[in-house]
C-alpha positions as CSV (number, residue, x, y, z in Angstrom):
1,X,140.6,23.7,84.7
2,X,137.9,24.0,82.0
3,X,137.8,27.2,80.1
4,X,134.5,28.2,81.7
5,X,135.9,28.5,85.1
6,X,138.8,30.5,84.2
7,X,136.9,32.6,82.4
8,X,135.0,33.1,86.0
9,X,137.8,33.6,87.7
10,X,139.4,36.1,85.6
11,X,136.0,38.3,85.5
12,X,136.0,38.0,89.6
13,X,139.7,38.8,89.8
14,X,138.8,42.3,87.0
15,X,136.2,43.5,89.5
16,X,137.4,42.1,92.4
17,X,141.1,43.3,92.5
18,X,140.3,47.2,91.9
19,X,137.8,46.9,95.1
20,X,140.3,44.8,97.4
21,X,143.0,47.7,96.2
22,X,140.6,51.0,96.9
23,X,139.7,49.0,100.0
24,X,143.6,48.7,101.1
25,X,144.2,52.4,100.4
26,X,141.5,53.0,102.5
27,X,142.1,51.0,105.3
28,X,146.1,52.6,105.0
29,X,145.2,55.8,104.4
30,X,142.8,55.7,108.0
31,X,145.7,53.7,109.4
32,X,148.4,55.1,112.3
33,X,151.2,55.2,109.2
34,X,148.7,56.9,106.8
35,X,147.9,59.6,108.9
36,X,151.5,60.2,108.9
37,X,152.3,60.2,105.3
38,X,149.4,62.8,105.0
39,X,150.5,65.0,107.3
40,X,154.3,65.0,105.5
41,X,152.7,65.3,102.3
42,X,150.2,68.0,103.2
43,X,152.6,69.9,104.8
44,X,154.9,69.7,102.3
45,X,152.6,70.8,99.5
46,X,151.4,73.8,101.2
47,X,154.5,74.6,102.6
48,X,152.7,74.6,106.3
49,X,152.4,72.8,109.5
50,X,150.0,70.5,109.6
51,X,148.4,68.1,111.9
52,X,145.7,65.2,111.4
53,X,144.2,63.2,113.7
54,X,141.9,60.4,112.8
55,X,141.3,60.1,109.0
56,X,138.0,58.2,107.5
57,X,137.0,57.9,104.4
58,X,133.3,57.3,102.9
59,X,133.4,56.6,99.2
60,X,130.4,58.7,97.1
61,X,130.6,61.3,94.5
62,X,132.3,63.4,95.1
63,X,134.0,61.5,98.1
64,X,134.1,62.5,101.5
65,X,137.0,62.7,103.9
66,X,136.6,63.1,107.5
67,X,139.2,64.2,110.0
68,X,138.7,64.0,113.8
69,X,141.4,66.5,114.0
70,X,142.8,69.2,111.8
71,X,145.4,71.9,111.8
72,X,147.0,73.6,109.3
73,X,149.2,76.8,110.5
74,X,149.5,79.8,109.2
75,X,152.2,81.9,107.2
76,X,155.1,83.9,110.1
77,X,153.4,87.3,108.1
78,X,149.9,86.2,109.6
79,X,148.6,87.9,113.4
80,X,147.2,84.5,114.1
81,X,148.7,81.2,114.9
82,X,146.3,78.7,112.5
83,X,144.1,78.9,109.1
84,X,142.2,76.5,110.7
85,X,142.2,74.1,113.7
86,X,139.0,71.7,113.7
87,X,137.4,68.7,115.5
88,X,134.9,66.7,113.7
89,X,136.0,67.6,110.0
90,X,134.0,66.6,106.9
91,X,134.5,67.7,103.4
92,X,134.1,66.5,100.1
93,X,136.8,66.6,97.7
94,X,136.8,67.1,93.9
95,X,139.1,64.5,92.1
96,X,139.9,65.7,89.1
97,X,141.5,68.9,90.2
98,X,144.0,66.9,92.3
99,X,145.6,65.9,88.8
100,X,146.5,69.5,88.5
101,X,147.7,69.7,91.9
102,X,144.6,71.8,93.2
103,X,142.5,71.0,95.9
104,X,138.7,71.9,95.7
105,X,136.3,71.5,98.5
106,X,132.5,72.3,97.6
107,X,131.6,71.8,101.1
108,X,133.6,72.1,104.2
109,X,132.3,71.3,107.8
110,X,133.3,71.2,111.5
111,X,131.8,70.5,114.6
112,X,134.1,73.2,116.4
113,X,137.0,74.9,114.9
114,X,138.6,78.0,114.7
115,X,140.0,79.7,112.0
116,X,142.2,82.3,111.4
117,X,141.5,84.3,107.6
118,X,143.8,87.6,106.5
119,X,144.4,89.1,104.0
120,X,147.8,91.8,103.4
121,X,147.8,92.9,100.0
122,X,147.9,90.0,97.6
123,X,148.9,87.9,100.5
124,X,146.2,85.7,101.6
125,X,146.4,82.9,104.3
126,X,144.4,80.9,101.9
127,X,146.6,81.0,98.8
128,X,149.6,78.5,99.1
129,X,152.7,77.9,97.3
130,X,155.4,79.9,96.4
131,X,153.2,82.0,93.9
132,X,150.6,82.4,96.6
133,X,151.8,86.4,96.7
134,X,151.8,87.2,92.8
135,X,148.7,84.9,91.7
136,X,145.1,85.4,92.8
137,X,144.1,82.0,92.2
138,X,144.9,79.4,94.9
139,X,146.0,76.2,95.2
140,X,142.9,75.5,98.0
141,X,139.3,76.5,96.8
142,X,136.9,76.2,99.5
143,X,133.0,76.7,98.3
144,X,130.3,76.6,101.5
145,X,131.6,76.3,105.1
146,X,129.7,74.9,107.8
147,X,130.7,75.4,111.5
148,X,128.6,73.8,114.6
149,X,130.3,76.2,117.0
150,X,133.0,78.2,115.5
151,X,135.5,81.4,116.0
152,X,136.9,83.0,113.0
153,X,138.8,86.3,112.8
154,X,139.4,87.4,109.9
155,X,142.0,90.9,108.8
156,X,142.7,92.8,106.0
157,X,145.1,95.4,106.5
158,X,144.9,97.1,103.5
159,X,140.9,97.3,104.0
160,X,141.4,98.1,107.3
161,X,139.3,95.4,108.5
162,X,139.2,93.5,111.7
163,X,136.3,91.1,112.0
164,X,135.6,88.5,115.2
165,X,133.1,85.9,113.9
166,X,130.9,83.4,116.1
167,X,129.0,80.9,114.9
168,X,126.7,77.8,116.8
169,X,124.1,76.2,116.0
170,X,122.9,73.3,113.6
171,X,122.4,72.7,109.9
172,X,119.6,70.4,107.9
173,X,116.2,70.4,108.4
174,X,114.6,71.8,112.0
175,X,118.0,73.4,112.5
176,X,119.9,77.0,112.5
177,X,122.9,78.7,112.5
178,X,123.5,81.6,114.8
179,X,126.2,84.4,113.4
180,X,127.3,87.4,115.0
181,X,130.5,89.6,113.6
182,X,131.9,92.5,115.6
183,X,134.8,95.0,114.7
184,X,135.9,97.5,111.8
185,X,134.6,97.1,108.3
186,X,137.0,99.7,106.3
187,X,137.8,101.5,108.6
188,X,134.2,101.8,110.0
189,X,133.1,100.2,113.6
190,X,130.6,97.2,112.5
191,X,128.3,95.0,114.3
192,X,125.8,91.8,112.6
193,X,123.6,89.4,113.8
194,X,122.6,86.7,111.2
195,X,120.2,83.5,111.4
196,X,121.4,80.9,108.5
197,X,117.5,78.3,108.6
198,X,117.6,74.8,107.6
199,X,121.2,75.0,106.1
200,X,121.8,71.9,103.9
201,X,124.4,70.1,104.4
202,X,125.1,68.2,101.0
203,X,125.4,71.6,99.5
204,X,122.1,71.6,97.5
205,X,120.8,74.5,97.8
206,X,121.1,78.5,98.2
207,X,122.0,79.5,101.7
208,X,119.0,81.6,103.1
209,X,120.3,84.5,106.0
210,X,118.1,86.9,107.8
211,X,120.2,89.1,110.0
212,X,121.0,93.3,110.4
213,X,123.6,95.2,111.4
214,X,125.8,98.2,111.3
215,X,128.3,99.5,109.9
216,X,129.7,102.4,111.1
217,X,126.2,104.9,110.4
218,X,124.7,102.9,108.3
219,X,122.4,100.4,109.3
220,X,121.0,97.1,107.4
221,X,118.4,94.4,107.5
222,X,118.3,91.6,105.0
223,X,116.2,88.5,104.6
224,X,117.5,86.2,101.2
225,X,119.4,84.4,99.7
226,X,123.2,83.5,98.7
227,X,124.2,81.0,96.3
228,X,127.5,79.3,95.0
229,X,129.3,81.7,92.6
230,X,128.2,84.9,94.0
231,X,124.7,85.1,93.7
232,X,122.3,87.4,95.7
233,X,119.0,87.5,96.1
234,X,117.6,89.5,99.0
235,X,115.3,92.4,100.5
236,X,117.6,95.1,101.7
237,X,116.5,97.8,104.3
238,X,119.2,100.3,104.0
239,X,119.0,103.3,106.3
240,X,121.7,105.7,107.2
241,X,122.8,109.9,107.9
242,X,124.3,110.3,104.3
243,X,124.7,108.4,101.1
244,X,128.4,109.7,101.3
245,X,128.5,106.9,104.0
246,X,128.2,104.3,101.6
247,X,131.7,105.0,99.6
248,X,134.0,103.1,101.6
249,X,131.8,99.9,101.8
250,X,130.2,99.6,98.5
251,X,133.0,101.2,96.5
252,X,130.2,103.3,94.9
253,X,131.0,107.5,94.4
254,X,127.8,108.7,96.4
255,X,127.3,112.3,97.0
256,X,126.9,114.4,100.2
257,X,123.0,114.0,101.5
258,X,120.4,114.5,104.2
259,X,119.9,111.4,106.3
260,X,118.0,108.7,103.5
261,X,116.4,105.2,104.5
262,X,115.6,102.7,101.3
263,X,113.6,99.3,101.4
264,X,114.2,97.3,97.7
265,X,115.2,94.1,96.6
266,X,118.6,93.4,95.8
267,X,120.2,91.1,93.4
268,X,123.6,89.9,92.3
269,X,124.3,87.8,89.2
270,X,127.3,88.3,87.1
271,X,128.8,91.7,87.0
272,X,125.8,93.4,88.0
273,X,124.1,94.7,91.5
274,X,121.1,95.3,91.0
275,X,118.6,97.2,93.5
276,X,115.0,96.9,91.7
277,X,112.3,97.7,92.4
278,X,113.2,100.3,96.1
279,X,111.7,103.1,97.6
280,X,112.2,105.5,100.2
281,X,113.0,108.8,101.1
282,X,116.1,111.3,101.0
283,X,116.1,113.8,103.6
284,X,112.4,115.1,103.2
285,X,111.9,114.3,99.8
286,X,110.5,110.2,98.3
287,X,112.2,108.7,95.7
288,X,111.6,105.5,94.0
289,X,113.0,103.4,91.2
290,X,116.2,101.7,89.7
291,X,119.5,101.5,90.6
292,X,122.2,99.4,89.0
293,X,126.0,98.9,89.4
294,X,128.4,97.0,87.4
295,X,131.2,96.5,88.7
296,X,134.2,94.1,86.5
297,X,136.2,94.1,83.8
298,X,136.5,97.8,83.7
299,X,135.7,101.0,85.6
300,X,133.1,100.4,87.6
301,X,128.7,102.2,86.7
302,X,126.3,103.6,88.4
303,X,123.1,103.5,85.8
304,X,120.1,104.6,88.2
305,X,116.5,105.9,87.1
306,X,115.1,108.1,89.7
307,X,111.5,109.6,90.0
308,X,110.0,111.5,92.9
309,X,105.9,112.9,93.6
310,X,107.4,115.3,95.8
311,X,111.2,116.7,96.0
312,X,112.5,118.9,98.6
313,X,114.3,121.6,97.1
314,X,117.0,121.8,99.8
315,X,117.8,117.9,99.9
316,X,119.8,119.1,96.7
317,X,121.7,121.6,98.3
318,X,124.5,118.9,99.6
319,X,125.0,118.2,96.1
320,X,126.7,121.7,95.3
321,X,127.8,122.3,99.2
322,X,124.9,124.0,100.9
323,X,123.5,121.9,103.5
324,X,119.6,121.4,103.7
325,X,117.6,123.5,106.3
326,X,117.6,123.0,109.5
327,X,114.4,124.5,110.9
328,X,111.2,122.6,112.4
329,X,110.2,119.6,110.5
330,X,113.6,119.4,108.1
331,X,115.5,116.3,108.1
332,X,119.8,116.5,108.4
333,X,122.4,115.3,110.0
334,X,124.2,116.6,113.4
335,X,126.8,117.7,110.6
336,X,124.8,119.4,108.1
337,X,122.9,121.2,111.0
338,X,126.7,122.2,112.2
339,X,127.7,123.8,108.6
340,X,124.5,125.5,108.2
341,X,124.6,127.2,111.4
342,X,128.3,128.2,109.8
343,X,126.9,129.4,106.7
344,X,124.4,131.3,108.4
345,X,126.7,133.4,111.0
346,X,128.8,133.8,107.7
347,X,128.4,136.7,105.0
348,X,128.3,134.3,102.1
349,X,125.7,132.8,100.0
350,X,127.1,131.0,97.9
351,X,128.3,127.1,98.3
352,X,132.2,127.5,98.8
353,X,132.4,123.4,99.9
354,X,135.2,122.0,97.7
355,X,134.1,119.2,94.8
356,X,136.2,116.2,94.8
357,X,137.2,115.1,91.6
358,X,139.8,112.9,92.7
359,X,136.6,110.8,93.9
360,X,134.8,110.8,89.9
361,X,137.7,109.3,88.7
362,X,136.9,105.9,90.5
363,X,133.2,106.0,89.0
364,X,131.4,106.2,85.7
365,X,127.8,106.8,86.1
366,X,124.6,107.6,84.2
367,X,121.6,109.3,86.4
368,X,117.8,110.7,85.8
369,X,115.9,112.0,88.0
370,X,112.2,113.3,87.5
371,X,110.3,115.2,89.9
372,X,106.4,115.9,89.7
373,X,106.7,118.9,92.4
374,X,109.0,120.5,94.7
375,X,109.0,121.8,97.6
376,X,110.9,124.7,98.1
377,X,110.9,128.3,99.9
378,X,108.4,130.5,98.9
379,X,110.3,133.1,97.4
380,X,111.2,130.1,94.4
381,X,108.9,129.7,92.3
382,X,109.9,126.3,90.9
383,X,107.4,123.9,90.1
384,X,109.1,120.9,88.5
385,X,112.9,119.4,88.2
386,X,114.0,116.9,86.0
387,X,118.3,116.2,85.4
388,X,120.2,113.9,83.4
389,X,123.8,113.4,85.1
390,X,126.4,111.6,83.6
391,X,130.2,111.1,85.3
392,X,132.3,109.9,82.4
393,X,136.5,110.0,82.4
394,X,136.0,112.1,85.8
395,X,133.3,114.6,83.5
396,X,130.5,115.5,85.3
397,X,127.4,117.0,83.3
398,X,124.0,117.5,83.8
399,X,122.2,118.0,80.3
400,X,120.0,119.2,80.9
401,X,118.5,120.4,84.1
402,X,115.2,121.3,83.7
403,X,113.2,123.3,86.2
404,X,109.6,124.5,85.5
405,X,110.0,127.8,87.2
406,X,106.8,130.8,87.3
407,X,104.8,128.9,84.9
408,X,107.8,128.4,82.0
409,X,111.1,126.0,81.9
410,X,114.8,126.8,82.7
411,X,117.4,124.8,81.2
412,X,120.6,124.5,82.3
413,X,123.8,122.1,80.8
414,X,126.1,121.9,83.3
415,X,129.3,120.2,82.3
416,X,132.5,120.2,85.3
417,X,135.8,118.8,84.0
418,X,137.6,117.1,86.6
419,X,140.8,117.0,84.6
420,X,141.4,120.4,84.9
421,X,143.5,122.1,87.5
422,X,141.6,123.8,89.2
423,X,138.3,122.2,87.8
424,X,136.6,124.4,84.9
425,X,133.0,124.3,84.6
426,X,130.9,125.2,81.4
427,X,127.5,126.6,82.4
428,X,124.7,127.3,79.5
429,X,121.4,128.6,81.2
430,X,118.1,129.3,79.1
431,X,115.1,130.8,80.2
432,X,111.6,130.3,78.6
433,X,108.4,131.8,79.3
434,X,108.5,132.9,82.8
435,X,105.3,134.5,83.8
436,X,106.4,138.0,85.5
437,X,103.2,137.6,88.0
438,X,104.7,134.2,88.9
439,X,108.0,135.2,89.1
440,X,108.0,137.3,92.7
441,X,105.6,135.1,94.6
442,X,106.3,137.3,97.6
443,X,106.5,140.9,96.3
444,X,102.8,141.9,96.2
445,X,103.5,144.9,94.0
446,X,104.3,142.0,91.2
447,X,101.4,139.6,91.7
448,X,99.1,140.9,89.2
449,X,101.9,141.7,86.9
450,X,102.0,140.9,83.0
451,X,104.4,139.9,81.0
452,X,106.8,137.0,80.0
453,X,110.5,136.8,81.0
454,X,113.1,135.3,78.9
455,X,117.1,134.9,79.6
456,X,120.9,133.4,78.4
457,X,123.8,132.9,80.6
458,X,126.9,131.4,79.0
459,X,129.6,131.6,81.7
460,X,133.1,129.3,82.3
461,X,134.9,129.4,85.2
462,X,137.3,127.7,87.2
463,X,137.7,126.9,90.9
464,X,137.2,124.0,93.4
465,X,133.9,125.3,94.6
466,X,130.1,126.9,93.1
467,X,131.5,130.1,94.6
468,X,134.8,129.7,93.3
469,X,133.8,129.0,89.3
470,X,131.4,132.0,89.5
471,X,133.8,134.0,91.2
472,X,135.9,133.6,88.5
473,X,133.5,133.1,85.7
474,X,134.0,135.2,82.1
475,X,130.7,135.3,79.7
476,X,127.6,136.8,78.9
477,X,124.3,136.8,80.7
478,X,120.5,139.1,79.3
479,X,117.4,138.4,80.0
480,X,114.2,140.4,78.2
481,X,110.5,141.0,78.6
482,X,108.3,142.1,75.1
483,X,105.3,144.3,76.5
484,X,103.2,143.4,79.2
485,X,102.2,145.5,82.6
486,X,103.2,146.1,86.1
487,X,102.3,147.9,89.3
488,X,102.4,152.0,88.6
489,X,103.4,152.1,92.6
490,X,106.6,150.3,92.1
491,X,107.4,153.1,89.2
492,X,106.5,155.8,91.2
493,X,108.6,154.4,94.0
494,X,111.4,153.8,92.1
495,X,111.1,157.2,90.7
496,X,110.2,158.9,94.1
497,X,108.1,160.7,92.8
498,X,105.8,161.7,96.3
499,X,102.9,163.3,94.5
500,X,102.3,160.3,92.1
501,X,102.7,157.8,95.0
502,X,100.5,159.3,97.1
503,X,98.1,159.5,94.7
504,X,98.6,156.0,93.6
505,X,98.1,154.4,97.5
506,X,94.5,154.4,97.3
507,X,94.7,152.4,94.1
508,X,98.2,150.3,94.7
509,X,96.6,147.6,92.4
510,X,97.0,150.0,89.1
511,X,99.1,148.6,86.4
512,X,101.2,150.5,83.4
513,X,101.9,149.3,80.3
514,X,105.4,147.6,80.2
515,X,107.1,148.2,76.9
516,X,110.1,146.7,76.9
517,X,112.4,145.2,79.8
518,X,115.9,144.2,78.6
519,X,119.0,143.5,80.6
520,X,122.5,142.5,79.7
521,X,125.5,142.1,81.2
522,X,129.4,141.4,80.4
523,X,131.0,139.0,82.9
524,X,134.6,139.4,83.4
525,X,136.7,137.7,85.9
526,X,133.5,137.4,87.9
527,X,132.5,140.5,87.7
528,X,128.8,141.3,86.0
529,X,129.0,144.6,84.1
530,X,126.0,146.3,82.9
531,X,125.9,146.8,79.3
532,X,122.3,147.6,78.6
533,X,119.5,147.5,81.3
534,X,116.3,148.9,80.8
535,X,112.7,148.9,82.2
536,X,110.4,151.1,79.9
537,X,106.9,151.9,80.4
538,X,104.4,154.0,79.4
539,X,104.9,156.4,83.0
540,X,108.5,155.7,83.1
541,X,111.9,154.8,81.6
542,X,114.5,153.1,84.5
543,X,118.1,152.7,83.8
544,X,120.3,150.7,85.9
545,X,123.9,150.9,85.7
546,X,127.0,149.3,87.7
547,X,128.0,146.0,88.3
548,X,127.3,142.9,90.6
549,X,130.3,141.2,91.5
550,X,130.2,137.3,92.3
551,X,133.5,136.7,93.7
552,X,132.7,139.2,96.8
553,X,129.3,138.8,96.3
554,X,128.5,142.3,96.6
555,X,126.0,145.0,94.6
556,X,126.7,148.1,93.2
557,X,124.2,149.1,90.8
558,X,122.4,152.8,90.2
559,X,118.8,153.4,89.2
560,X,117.8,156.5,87.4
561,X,114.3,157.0,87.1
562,X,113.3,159.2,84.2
563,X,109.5,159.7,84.0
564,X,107.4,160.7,81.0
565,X,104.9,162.8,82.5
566,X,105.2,166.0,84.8
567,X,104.8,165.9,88.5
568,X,104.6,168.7,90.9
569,X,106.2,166.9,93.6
570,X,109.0,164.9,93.2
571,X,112.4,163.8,95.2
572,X,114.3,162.7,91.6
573,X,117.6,161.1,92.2
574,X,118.9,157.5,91.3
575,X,119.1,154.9,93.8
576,X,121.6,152.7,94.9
577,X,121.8,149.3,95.2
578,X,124.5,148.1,97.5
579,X,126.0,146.2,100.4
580,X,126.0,142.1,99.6
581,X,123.9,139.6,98.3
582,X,123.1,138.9,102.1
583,X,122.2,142.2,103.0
584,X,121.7,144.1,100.2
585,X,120.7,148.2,100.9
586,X,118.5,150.8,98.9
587,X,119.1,153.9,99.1
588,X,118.7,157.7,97.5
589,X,121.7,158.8,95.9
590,X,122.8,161.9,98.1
591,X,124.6,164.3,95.7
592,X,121.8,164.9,93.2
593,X,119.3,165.1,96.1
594,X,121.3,167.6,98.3
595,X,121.3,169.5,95.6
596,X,117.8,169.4,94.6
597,X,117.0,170.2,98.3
598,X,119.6,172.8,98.5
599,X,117.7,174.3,95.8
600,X,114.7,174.2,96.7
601,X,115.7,175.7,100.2
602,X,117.5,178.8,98.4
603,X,114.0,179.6,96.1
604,X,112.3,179.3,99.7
605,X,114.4,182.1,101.2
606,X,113.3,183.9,98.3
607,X,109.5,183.4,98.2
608,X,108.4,180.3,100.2
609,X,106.3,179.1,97.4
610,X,109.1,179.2,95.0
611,X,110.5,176.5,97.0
612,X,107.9,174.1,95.2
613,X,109.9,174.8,91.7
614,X,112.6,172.7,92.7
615,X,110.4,169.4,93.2
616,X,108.5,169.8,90.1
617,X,109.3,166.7,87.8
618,X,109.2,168.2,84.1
619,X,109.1,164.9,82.1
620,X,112.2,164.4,80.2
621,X,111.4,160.6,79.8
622,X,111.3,159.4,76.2
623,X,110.0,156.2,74.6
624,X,113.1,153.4,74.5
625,X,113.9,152.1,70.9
626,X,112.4,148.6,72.7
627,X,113.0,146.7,68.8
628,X,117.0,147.5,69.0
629,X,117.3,146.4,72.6
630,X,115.3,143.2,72.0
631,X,117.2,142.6,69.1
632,X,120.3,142.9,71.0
633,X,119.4,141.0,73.6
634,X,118.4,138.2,70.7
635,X,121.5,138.2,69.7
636,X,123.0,137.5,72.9
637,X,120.5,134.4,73.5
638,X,117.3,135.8,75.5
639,X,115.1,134.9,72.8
640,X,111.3,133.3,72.6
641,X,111.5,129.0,71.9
């Protein structure tokens, strides 16, 4: 034969043979005795029963492998019978990880199948292999999964989840898939509806789903998109009775809060969630902005920048354990409504709910929240709120928290350490410029006051509860005002000085000179001892003495009046300030003015007009030394920034 032709035939034989031989395996492999050897070798790899029916294959990149029939069984641990039992099976398969003995399927389809998907631990239906319960990578990797008409149910003990999953419908261009899920979600009852548009078959592009649902009382909407490898890209309406709802499905540490609905766009992409930009509102109050959480490789963070035109005060009050009112036009939920209608038949004011610290050790977080105004009850005269929080190692500070309050700023740091038993919480409290006619928005004896406030409070205390860490709380606490002028009605009143106050009622807008107000206090064990407190003016000097006491919240506290001019008719005794912070009382001392009635009622037996000796104010009031006592106070913090 002449070299040219053998060279031919050797070139036809090169090509030729490795067709005629992939073209035998694929007849064998779709042949009676092919099916099964797959089935042996299948089941022996996985270390299941399984069943095929009616291999084909179609040659391509990656190659594609259809099954008229397939059914591969489940562990004994598993609740149902199959991982999967399908007619009209496609799926392309990616060579090179059958080398390394791992089987990876980018697209998975059936024309009906059911499928049965739990979880128990580690212990997966979908792992295989005698490592399948101490690895979390598998042997089987499945990427998109199309179903025409399809029943899955799918368990997680440990999750305490129990979803049944339809699906029907069409993929490709002009078609739709129809989802609906019903069951428990963690523990929660759940409910979705989904429509999957124009699915593409080959795998090509992101997976588009518009659907809502519910899960336990929180209810969704989304309309986007979700790619291979995790990626999200949606609009999210998010609406629910509290954000302390959201814990057991997102993960997320979420506080206590009025009923909130949101509308944002959501996006996944690594490690990050990201909800930017949303809006929306939180019991009464808006709130806008960025919220991101980052969750792998560590603990998982909450970074969120919050603002608000207009913040109800009391959709804070869940945060510390008072719920938010309850009156006409006030948004909470059946719950909150419940506990205030507690709080109020109770004799306490302040929040004994119990923190949970357990709960910040799951979460790091970093939190700022502005507020232009706030509304709040009129006896408050805040005007503005800005906070920094930040949970860190179960730490939970807020430094600062800012409040424009009666025309100046307080400033609190807050910090609450979690790691103590019981909880111990620092709080630093400075106050800056309050405007005394600003300050009692409600006492019209104080709206045409002068005068600017200042204040310190450095208290620690431990407990579970707001109540409980003032209850217990050891410090120091003043507060001074440096000249200025109030009503000469209140004075007199305080005084009781009857002559003066009737003079004064035909010109109850009449102002004195205020001197010097300065108050301090010794905090032990919760208890708030008086150590200086004085209110001088150019009428009068008033003393108060006793103690408020925050773990009983209850008032004991004595006024002495002592005036600086003479009166002819006075009722002079000090006042007492009792009962609780609830119901507080006010009322005349009764030994000093027994005995100043007594008095007066022995001259009268002697000569009726004599009678008037015993009511006649003679002026002992002297100037206070105002320099020491705002010097003192200065040293205990109340000073002008």
């Amino acid at each position: 034969m002449p070299p040219r032709r053998v060279a031919l035939l050797v070139l036809i034989l090169v090509f030729l043979l490795p067709a005629l031989l992939l073209g035998g395996l694929v007849l064998l492999a779709q042949s009676e005795w092919g099916e099964r050897f797959a089935e042996k070798r299948a089941s022996a790899a996985l270390g299941r029963a399984v069943e095929i029916d009616g291999i084909s294959l179609q040659l391509g990149w990656p190659p594609r492998i259809n099954f008229d029939h397939l059914r591969i069984a489940n562990p004994d641990w598993a609740e149902t019978p199959d991982l999967i039992d399908a007619r009209g099976l496609y799926a392309r398969v990616m060579v090179p990880p059958l080398f390394a003995r791992r089987l990876v399927i980018p697209y998975l389809g059936a024309v009906q199948a059911r499928a049965g998907l739990e979880m128990d631990g580690k212990r997966a239906t979908w792992r295989f292999g005698p490592e399948a319960e101490e690895k979390e990578d598998s042997r089987l990797v499945i990427g998109r999964v199309y179903l025409g008409e399809g029943d899955i149910r799918y368990l997680d003990k440990n999750e305490k989840t129990a979803l049944d999953v339809k699906v029907k419908g069409s993929a490709g261009e002009g078609g739709s898939l129809e989802a609906s899920a019903q069951g428990q979600f963690r523990g929660e009852a759940a409910k979705v509806t989904a429509t999957i548009p124009e699915l593409n078959p080959q795998h090509e592009a992101p997976i588009r789903v518009v659907g809502k649902g519910s899960v336990g009382r929180t209810q969704a909407s989304v309309d986007g998109t979700f790619s291979s490898g995790g990626a999200v890209d949606i609009d999210l309406a998010l609406s629910g009775q509290t954000l302390l709802d959201l814990n057991k499905v997102s993960g997320m540490v979420l506080p206590d809060s009025p009923p909130y609905r949101f509308k944002g766009h959501l996006k996944h992409a690594g490690t990050d969630w990201t909800f930017e930009p949303f809006d929306g509102k939180v019991g009464d109050s808006d709130v806008r902005g960025t919220v991101v959480y980052r969750k792998g490789g560590g603990k998982p963070f909450l970074q969120a920048q919050l603002k608000s035109n207009l913040l109800d005060l009391d959709d804070l009050g869940p945060l510390i354990g008072a719920p938010p009112k309850t009156g006409k036009g006030q948004t909470a939920s059946a719950e909150q409504q419940e506990k205030s209608v507690r709080m109020k038949a109770g004799s306490r004011v302040l929040p004994d709910q119990a923190f949970s610290p357990l709960a910040w050790a799951k979460m790091d977080a970093d939190v700022k929240l502005e507020a232009k105004k706030v509304q709040r009850p009129k006896q408050l005269p805040i005007e503005s709120l800005s906070t920094h929080l930040v949970l860190k190692d179960s730490v939970l500070a807020l430094k600062p928290l800012n409040f424009g309050f009666a025309g100046g700023r307080v400033t609190a740091d807050v910090k609450l350490d979690g790691n103590q038993k019981p909880l111990r919480g620092d709080m630093k409290i400075d106050v800056q410029r309050l405007d005394l006619g600003k300050l009692f928005p409600t006492a019209k004896s104080m709206q045409n006051a002068m005068g600017t406030l200042y204040g310190r409070f450095d208290l620690v205390g431990h407990g579970m509860s707001v109540a409980e860490l003032f209850g217990t709380s050891n410090g120091t606490a003043s507060m001074a005002v440096d000249g200025g002028r109030i009503s000469l009605l209140m004075v007199e009143l305080l005084g009781l000085d009857v002559a003066e106050t009737i003079m004064m009622l035909g010109r109850k807008h009449e102002q004195v000179t205020l001197r010097c107000a300065v108050s301090g206090f010794d905090v032990k064990d919760g208890s708030m001892n008086t150590d200086s407190f004085v209110i001088d003016t150019s009428d009068t000097v008033l003393k108060v003495e006793g103690a408020i006491r925050l773990k009983d919240e209850t008032l004991d506290l004595e006024t002495k009046a002592y005036p600086k001019d003479m009166s002819l008719l006075a009722l002079r005794t000090p006042l007492i300030v009792g009962g609780t912070f609830r119901k507080p009382t006010i009322r005349p001392k009764a030994g000093p003015l027994a005995a100043r009635v007594a008095v007066a009622v022995a001259l009268g037996a002697i000569a009726p007009p004599l009678a008037a000796l015993a009511l006649i104010e003679t002026g002992p009031g002297k100037d206070t030394d105002c320099g020491r006592l705002l010097a003192e106070a200065k040293a205990k913090g109340a000073v002008k920034k």
